[in-house]
N, C-alpha and C positions, 0 to 999 in steps of 0.2 A: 467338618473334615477331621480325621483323626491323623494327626502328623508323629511321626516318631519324636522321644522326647531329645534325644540327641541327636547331632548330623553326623551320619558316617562316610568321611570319605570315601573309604575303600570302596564302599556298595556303589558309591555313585558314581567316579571317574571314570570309571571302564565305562559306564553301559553309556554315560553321553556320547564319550568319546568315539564308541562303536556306531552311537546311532548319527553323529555329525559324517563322521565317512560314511557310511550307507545310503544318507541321501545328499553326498558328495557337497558339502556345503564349504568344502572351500579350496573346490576346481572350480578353476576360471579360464573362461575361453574370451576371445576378443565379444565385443558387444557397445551396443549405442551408452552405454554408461562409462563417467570417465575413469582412467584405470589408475588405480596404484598400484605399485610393485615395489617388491623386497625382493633383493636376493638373498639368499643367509651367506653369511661368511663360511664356505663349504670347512667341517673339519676333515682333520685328519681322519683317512680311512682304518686308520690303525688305533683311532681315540676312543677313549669312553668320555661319557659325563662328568664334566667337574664343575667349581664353582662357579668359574668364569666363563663358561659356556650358558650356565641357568642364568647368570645375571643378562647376559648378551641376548640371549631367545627368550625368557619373559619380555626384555623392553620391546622387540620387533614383534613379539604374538600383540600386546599389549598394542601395540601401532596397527598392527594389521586387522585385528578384530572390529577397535574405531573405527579404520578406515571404509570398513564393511559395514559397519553400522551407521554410517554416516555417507551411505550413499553411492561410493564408490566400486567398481569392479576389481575390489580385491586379490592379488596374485602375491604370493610369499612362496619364492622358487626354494626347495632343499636340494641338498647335495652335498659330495665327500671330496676330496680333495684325494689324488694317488698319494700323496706328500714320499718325492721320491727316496730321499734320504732315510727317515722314518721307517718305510715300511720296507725297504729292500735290506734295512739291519736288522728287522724281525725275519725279512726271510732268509736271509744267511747265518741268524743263527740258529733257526732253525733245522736250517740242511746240517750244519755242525753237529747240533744234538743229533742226525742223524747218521753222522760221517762222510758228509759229504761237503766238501769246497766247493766255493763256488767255481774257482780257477781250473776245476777238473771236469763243469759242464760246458754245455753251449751257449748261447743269449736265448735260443730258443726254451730249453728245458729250463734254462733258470725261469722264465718267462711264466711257465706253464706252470713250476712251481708258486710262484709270485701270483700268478691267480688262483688258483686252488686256496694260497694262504687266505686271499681277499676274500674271493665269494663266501667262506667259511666261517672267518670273522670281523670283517669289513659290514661298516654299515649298522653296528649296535649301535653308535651314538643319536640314529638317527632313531632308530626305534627309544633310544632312552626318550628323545623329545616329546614323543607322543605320553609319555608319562607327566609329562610338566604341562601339556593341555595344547603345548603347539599345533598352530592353524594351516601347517603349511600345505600347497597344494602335491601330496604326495605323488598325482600319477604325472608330475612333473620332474622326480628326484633326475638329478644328472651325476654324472663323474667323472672328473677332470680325463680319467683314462678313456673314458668309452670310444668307441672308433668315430662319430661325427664328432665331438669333441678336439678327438685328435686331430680330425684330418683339418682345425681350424687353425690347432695349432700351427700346424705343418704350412697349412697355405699364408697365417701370417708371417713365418718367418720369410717364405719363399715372396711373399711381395718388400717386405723391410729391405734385402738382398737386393734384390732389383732394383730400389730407390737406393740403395747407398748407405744405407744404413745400418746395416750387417756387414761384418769381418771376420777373419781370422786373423790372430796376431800373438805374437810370440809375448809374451810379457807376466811379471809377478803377479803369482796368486797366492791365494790361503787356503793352504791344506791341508786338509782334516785326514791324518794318516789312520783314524780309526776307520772312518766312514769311506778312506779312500779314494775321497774325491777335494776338489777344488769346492770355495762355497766363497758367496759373494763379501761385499766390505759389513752391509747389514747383517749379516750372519756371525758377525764376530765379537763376541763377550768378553769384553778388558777385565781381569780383573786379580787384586792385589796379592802379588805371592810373595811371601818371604824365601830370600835366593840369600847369593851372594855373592859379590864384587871380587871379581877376579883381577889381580895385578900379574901381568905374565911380563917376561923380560923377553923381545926380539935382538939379538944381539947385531949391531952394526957390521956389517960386511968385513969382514978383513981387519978385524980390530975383536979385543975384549969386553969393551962397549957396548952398554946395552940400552934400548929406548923403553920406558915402560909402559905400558897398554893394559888400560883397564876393560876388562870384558864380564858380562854376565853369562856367556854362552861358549867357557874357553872348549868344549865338543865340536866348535864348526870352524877352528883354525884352520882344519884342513882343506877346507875351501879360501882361505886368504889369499888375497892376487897383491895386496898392496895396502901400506898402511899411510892413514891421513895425516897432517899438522894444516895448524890455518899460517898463512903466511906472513901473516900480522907476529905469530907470537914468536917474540926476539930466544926466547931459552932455547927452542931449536933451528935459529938460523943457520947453524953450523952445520947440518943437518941436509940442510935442501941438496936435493941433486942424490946423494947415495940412496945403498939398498940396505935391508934388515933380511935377517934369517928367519922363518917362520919357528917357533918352539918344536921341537919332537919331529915335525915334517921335514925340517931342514930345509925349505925351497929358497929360495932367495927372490925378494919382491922388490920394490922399487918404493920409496918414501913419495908420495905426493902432496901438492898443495890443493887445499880450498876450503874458501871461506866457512862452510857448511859447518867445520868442526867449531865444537863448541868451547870457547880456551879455558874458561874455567871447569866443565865438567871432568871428570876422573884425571887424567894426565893429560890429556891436552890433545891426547896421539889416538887417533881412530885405528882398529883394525877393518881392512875392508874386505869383506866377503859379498860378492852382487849375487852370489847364484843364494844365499838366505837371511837378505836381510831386503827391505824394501826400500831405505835411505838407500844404502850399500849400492843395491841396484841401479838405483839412478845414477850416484857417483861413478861405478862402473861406467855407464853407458856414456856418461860428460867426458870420463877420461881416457875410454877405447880400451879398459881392462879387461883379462880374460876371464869368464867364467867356470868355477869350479863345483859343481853339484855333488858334495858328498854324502846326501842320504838318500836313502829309496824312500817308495811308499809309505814303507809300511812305518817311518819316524827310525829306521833304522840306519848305524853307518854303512854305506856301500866299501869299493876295494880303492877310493881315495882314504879312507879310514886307517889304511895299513892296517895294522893287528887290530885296531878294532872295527874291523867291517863284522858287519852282523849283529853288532849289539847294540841294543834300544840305546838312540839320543841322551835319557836321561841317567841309564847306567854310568855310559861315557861321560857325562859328566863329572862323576862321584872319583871314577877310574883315574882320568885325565888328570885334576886336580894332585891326587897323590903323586903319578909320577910325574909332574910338571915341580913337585915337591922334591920328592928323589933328586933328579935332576938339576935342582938348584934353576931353576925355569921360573918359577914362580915367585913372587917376591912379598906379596900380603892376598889374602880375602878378608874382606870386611861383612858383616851382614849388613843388608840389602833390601829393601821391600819394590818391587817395580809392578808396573801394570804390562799382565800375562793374557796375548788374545788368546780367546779359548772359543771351539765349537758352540755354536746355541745348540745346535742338535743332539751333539755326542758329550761335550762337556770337552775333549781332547784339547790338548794345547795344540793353540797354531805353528804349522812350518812355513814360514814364506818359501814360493818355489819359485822358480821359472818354466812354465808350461806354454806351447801351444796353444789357444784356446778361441772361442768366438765370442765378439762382444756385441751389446747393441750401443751404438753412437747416440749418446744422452740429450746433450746440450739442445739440440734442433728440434725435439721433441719435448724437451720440459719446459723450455719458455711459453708458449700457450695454458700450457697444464697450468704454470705457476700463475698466470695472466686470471684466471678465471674462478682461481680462490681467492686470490686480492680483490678484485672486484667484485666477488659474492654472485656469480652465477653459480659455485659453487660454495653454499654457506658450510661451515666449520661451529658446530656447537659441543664445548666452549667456541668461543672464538680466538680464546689463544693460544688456540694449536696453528693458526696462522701463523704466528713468528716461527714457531718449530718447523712447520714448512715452508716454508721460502727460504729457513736458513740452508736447508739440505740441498733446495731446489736452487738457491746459487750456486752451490758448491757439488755440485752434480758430478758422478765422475764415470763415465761408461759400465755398465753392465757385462758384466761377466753374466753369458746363458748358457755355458758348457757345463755339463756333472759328467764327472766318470764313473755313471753308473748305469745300468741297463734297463732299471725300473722307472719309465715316463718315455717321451716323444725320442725317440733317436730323430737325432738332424741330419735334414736333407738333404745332404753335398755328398757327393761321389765321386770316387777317385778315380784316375783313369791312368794315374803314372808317380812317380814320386818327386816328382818337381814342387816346388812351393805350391805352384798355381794351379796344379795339375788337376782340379774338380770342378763343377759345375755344382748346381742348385734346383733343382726340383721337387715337387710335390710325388711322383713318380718315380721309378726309376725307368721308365720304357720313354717318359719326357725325359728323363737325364740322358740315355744315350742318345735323342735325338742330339740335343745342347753340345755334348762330347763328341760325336763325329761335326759338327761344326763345328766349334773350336779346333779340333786338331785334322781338318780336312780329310778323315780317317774314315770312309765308309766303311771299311770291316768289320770297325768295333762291334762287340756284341756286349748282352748288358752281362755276362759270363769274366768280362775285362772292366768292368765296375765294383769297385767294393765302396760300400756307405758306411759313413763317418761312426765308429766307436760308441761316441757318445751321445748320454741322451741333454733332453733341455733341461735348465733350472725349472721346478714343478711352478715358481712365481710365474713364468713365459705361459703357464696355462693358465691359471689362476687371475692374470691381469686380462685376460677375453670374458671374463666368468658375465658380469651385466647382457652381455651381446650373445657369447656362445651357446648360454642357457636355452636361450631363442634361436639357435643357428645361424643368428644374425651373417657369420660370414660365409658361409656355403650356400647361404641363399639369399641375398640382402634387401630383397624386397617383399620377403615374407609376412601374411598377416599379423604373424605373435612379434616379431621384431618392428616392425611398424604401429603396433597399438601398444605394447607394453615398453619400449626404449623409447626415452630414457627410463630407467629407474627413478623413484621420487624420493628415499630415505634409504641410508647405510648403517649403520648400526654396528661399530667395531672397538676393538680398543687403540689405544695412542699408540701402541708397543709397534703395530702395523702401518703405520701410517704411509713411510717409505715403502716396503715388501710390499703393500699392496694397494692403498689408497691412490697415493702420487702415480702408480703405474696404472692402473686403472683409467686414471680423468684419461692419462698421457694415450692409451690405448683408444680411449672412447673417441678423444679427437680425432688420433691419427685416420680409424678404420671406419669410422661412422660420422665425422665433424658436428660430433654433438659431446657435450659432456653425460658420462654415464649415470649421473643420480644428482641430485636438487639438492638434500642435505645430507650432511655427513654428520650423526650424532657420536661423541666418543666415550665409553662406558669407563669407568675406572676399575683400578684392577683393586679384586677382591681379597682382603687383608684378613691378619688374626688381630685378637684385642690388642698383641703386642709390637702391632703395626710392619708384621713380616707377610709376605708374597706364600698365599697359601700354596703348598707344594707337595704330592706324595714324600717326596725326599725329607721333607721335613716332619711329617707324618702329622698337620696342622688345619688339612682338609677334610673336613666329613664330605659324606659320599651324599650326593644331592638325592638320590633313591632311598638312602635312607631316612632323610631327611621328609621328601613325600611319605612314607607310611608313617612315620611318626606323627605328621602336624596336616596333612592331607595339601595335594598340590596348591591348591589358592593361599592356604596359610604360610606355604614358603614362599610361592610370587610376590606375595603381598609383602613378607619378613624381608624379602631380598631386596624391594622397590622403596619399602620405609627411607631407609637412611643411602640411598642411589644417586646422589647429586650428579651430575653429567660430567664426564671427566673428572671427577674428584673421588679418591678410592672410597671403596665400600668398605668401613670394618665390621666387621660378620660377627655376630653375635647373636647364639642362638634364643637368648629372649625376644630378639627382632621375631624367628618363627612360631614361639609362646602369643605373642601380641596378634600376630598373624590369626591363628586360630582362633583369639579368643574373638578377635574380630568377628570369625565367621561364625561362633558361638552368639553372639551379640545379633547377628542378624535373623538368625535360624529363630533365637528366641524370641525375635519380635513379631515372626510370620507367628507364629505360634500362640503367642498374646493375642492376634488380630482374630486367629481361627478359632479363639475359646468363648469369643463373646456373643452373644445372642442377637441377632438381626431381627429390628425391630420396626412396622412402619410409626415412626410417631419424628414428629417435627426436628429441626435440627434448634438445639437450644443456641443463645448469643457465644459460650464461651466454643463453641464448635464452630461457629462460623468466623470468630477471630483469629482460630488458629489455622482453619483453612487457606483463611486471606492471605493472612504470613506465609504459612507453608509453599503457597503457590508464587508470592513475588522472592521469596528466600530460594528456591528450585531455579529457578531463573536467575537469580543474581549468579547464584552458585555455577552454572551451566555457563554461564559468559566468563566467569572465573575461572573456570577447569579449560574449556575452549584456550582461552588466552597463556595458559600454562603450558598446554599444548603446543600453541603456535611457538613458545621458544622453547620446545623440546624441557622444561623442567616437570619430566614424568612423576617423580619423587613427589614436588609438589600438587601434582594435579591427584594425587592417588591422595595427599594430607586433605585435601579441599574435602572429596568425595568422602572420606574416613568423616571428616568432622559434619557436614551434611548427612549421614547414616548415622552416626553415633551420636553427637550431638542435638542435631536438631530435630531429625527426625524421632529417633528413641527418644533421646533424652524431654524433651520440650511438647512436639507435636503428640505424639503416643499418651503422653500423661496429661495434655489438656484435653482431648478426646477420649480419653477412658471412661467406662460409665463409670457408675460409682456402684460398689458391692449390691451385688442383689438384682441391677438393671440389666439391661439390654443395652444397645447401638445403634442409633438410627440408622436403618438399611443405608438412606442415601450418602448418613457419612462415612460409613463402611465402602459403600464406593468409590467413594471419591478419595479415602485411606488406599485401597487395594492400586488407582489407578495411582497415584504416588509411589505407592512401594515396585509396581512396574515401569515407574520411570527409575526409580533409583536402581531397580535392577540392571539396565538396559547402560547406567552407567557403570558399574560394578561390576560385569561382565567380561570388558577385555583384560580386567585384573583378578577379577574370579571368577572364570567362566562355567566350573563346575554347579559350583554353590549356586550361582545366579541362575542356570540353565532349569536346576532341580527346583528350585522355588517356581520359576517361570511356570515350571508345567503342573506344578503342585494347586497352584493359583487357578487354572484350570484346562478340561482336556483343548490338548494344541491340534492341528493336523501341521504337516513337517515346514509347511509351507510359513506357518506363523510360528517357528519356535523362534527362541531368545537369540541364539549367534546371527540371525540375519532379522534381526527386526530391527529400526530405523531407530536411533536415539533423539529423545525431543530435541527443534533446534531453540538457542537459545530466542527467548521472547522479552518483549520488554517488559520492568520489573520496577514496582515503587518504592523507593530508597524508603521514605518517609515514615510506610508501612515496616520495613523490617525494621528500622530504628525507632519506632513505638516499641513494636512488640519486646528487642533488646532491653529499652527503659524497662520495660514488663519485668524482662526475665532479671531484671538487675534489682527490683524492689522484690519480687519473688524470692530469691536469694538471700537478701538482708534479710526477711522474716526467715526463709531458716536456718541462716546462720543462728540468731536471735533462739530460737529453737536447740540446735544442737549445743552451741556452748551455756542455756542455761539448763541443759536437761530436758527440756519439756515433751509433751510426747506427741507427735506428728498430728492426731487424732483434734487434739486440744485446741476446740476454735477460740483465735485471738481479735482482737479489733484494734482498730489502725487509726490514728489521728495525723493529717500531714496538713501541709499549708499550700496543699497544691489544691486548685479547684475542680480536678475530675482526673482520675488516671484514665491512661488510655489501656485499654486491652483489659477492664474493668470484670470482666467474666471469667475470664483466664488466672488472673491476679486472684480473686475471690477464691478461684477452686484449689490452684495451686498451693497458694500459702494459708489456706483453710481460713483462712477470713469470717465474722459474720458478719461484721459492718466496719464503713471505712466513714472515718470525719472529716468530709475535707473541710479547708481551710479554717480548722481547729487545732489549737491548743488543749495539751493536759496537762494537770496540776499536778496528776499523781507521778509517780517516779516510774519514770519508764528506760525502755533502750530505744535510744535514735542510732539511724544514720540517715546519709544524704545517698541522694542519688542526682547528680548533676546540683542542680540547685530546690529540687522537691527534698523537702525534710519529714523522714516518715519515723513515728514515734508510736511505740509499742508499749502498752500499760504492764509495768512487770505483776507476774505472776505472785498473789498472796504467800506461794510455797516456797518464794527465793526468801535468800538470806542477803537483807539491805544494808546489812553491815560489810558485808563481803562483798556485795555488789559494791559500795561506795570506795573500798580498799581498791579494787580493781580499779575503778573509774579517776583515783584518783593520779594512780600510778598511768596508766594511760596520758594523760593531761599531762603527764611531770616527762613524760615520753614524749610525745607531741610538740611541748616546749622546747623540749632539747635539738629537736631537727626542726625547729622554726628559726633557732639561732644561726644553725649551720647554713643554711637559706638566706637567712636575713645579712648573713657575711661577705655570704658568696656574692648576693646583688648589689653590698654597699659597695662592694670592689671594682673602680670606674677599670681599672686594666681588662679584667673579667666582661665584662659587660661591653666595652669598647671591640675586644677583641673575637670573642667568641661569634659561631654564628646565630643570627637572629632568634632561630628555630630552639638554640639550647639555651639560649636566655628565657625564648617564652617557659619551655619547659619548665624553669623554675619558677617564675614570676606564679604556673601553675603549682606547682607544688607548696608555695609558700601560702598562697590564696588558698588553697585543700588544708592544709594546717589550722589555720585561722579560723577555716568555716566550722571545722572540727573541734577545736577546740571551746569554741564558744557554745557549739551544742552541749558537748560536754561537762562545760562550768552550769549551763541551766540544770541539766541533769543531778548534778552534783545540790544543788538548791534545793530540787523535793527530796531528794534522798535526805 
């Protein structure tokens, strides 16, 4: 068969990948085979392809392909995420670039707009997947928005409500005045800004006297109701009971006690503001203070700002400061470094508000959750992303599921009047007027006297149904696909999520199905530069993972990406990893190609064919129980190093060269067989990590019908395998070795048969040994006189007659310097074990270690000083 001499990706990716959906090889319907299932971590409908998406979707293709290849009913659901925040800031700015606010359409038009953006460019990342070789079952893609999606949303909140565990509640939130909406406590990024320490003076009521108050935010004075002291601290006992004047506002507040303040920090003396600060807030609410809200939305001062209503928060800061200067108000700023919440989304600094909002009631729902990862019905690989959760999951604090925004689920309560209480909850609005003329004994009502709630859900409230909703689990809960595919068996995510969506997840799966929604939880690390920084467009540090496929061809970057992958431990990305990747798939390419150039011959199989077979066949099985077992604790990384060193090593390097003919011959047909049925086993493992390459070989090897190609053929199970036989043939490959070490550092030239004297009385693998290190005869349990090169291998001593064309003068300079080397770390050995401390204390294992090393010295050396006698 004539194979091309290179492998071309390009050529070949498409047409598998065309011809795997064609004959729909990985749609999956319920069936008598038992099921695995992946769901993908849906991305954002507004994402492209980045690093940390290839790293995440190689390792779940890479699970999903095994898992189909190994018997199972394979299902790997895709899907997008609305991601409401995200993709409603690409549609308003969009309208922008067009002249339009969004404040000057309806919810409907904005709506209309917001799909048009979606169908248009929603949904690339998913088509990038299929460039990276992903398996997933496409005529299953879902999205968070779709109308059965939604309507599960909607029906879970309307059941939570019903049990009690839904509210509306007046209380601080975190405002994102870019994005315009409130966003939960996980959504908020600390992080370190240089400011500075404001000293403002409140003057004592009715005196000259002034208390000093240090603030970093002297812009929200205008919101002050009252300023703190702790009642312990004696410098302002004199103090207790009066009021202060606020700077520039002029209000007059009231001095309070309590504990909270901290007496050494700044002065001593809290400014309190509860409508923008989160402490503040609670002391407000402990001491009955009023609340003063002086910004809008948009991070702007409102008309408590006086002269400066309208101007952006951090102007006023700059502002304030000077005439708090003027003024003789201010009495020092010091610079400052404090930790600043900022949007995950938008990057904005946070404004603590006071909003209206709805929560979900945590506590009652996270103790099982938390129950079932400690006890490992739901395993955590690492495992210590367990401390990380159970720390969150004590300290749990309600859910904020309000956004104010109009892109995701609008929540189902409707209004009927403007009283607190005055709405009902429904999946409908024709069920909510029923609800509402009950509640208010009102038959007239019509749904005309109904308006539904503003806002929509946090896009997480959709996102945490995603195991179950996929399947419609809650619109129809005794469905075939929810019945046979839930639970989930593997997740695949990173740590960053664990809270957003992991923890809500298990917490959802119990609540709506009393089952946990997946068996394990593998966590991916996040993908670094050499300079161990968070690959990022902003920092312009990520190459683009498409280009990264045409350059190296998809298996070589799976493979570059999977090398250095530890589970939960970051990946630093380094493109010689996708260099090594290809060459890999160079290395295999070239050995099909070696196999197809030799002449198939019927004539007997010779002994060094049959002893590399023997190996080859318990070494595949060893190897096969080894990758298995790597698997079972999720370390991919190493199960991908097993399989590399199995194909590269043993296979090329060892088995290939002990079955090659020799120039000029043929191959025995049957060992060409039995060659070909190995190289189809190592394919079949090589496959979920190179699906291309493997696929193309598979059918190269010969014509398939669709039914027997490579993605759904069974991989061998592991078999039992004899140790005794793979540690002969090692010894082999270890005396093999010494001879051409012996070879390359004296020059000699590969071709040059040598002969062997050792004191062993028969090597094992005796045909193999022969061919490999070009042998013509071996002496056992002989000595030679002439001056040779020994080593040992274990305790066989194998001695080589040097070459008439070496120089024994130089040879013996060498040898002696060696020997004077040797001595020198037999002393360091011999110190280390007279030392009763050493020896006493250390563990058993790194005593023997040396006892070995001192005995390997010795053995050596003594060979050496013989050596040194015929020389």
């Amino acid at each position: 068969m004539q194979i091309s001499e290179k492998y071309n990706p390009q050529e070949t990716e498409q047409k598998w990948y065309n011809y795997w959906l064609e004959n729909k090889f990985f749609h999956s319907e319920p069936n008598e085979k038992p099921p695995y299932t992946v769901v993908i971590p849906p991305p954002n409908v507004t994402g492209i392809l980045h690093m940390g998406h290839m790293l995440n979707n190689t390792i779940q293709d890479v699970l999903v392909r095994r898992a189909r290849m190994q018997g199972f009913n394979a299902c790997w659901v895709p899907g997008t995420d609305h991601a409401s925040i995200a993709t409603e800031a690409k549609v308003v700015a969009k309208l922008k670039s067009e002249g339009i606010n969004k404040s000057d359409i309806t919810r409907e038009e904005f709506l209309k707009h917001a799909w048009d953006w979606t169908d248009k460019y929603g949904g690339t990342i998913l088509e990038q997947l299929k460039k990276l070789g992903c398996s997933c079952d496409w005529d299953r893609t879902r999205f968070t928005l779709e109308d059965k999606m939604s309507q599960q949303v909607i029906k879970s909140f309307v059941d939570l409500y019903n049990k009690g565990l839904i509210y509306r509640g007046y209380r601080m939130v975190n405002w994102d005045p870019e994005a315009k909406t409130n966003i939960s406590d996980e959504e908020v990024i600390f992080k370190e800004q240089n400011g500075k320490l404001y000293f403002l003076k409140y003057k004592i009521e009715g005196t000259e006297e002034f208390l000093s108050v240090a603030t970093t935010r002297p812009e929200t004075i205008f919101g002050d109701t009252a300023v703190c002291i702790n009642p312990n601290d004696e410098r302002y006992a004199n103090l207790k009971g009066k009021n202060v004047i606020v700077p520039i506002v002029n209000r007059v507040i009231p001095i309070i006690e309590d504990e909270y303040v901290d007496i050494e920090f700044g002065t001593g003396a809290l400014k309190i503001t509860p409508a923008h600060d989160i402490n503040d807030y609670e002391i407000g609410q402990k001491h009955q203070l009023p609340m003063i809200d002086a910004l809008d939305d948009d991070g702007n001062l409102n008309d408590h700002g006086l002269h400066y209503a309208g101007k952006n928060r951090f102007d006023v800061r700059k502002q304030i400061a000077k005439e708090l200067e003027e003024k003789d108000l201010l009495l020092k700023a010091e610079d400052y470094v404090n930790k600043v919440g900022t949007s995950e989304r938008t990057g904005a600094v946070i404004e603590p508000k006071v909003s209206v909002q709805w929560f979900l009631k945590m506590s009652e729902i996270a103790k099982p959750a938390l129950d079932v990862v400690m006890n490992d019905e739901v395993k955590f690989y690492p495992e210590k992303f367990k401390n990380t959760y159970k720390h969150w999951m004590d300290n749990i604090r309600d859910w904020n599921i309000s956004r104010q925004l109009w892109w995701g689920q609008q929540i189902p309560a409707f209004y009927y009047g403007d009283g607190e209480n005055d709405f009902v909850v429904a999946e409908k609005i024709e069920e909510a007027l029923i609800l509402a003329q009950e509640k208010t004994n009102n038959s007239q009502l019509t749904t005309n006297d109904l308006k539904q709630d503003e806002d929509a859900l946090d896009t997480w409230f959709s996102s945490w149904l995603w195991p179950m909703s996929v399947f419609d689990g809650l619109l129809d809960p005794d469905n075939k696909d929810i019945n046979y595919y839930y639970p989930t068996v593997d997740l695949v995510t990173g740590p960053d999520i664990i809270f957003f969506w992991v923890a809500r997840m298990i917490m959802a799966g119990l609540e709506f199905k009393g089952e946990v929604p997946f068996k394990n939880v593998y966590f991916t690390g996040i993908v670094r530069d050499k300079q161990r920084r968070k690959m990022s467009k902003q920092l312009g540090n990520s190459p683009d993972p498409l280009d990264l496929i045409s350059q190296y061809g998809a298996d070589g970057v799976r493979v570059g990406s999977l090398l250095s992958a530890p589970a939960g431990n970051d990946l630093l990305f380094d493109e010689d990893l996708m260099v090594q990747g290809r060459n890999f798939m160079t290395k295999i390419w070239n050995a099909f190609r070696l196999t197809q150039n030799w002449n198939k011959e019927d004539k007997p199989l010779i002994q060094s064919d049959n002893e590399a077979i023997e190996w080859f066949e318990n070494q595949l099985n060893k190897s096969i129980a080894e990758i298995n077992d790597q698997f079972d604790k999720f370390r991919i990384s190493d199960a991908l190093h097993l399989i590399q060193k199995l194909v590269k090593d043993d296979f090329c390097g060892w088995y290939l060269e002990a079955i090659k003919p020799n120039y000029g011959e043929g191959i025995s047909k049957a060992v060409y067989d039995q060659t070909i049925v190995f190289f189809e086993e190592l394919m079949k493992l090589l496959h979920p990590f190179m699906p291309f390459l493997s696929e193309e070989l598979w059918q190269l090897i010969s014509e398939r019908k669709p039914e027997e190609a490579l993605v759904i053929a069974q991989q061998k199970k592991a078999e039992e395998f004899n140790q005794s036989i793979i540690e002969k043939f090692e010894t082999a490959e270890e005396i093999i070795s010494g001879v051409r070490n012996y070879r390359q550092t004296k020059g000699i030239s590969p071709r040059e048969e040598v002969e062997v004297y050792t004191n062993a009385s028969v090597f094992e693998n005796e045909a193999v040994v022969k061919k490999l290190a070009s042998i013509s005869e071996i002496h056992y349990g002989e000595k030679t006189d002439r001056p040779s090169f020994t080593f040992l291998v274990g305790s066989t001593e194998v001695s080589i007659p040097l070459s008439e064309k070496l120089d024994l003068e130089e040879e013996k300079k060498k040898t002696e310097e060696e020997v004077k080397y040797l001595k020198g770390f037999l002393i360091s050995v011999d110190k280390k074990l007279s030392n009763e401390k050493f020896v006493a204390n250390a563990k058993p294992e790194v005593v023997e270690v040396e006892r070995k090393k001192q005995k390997d010295a010795q053995d050596k050396i003594a060979i050496l000083e013989e050596k040194l006698k015929t020389l």
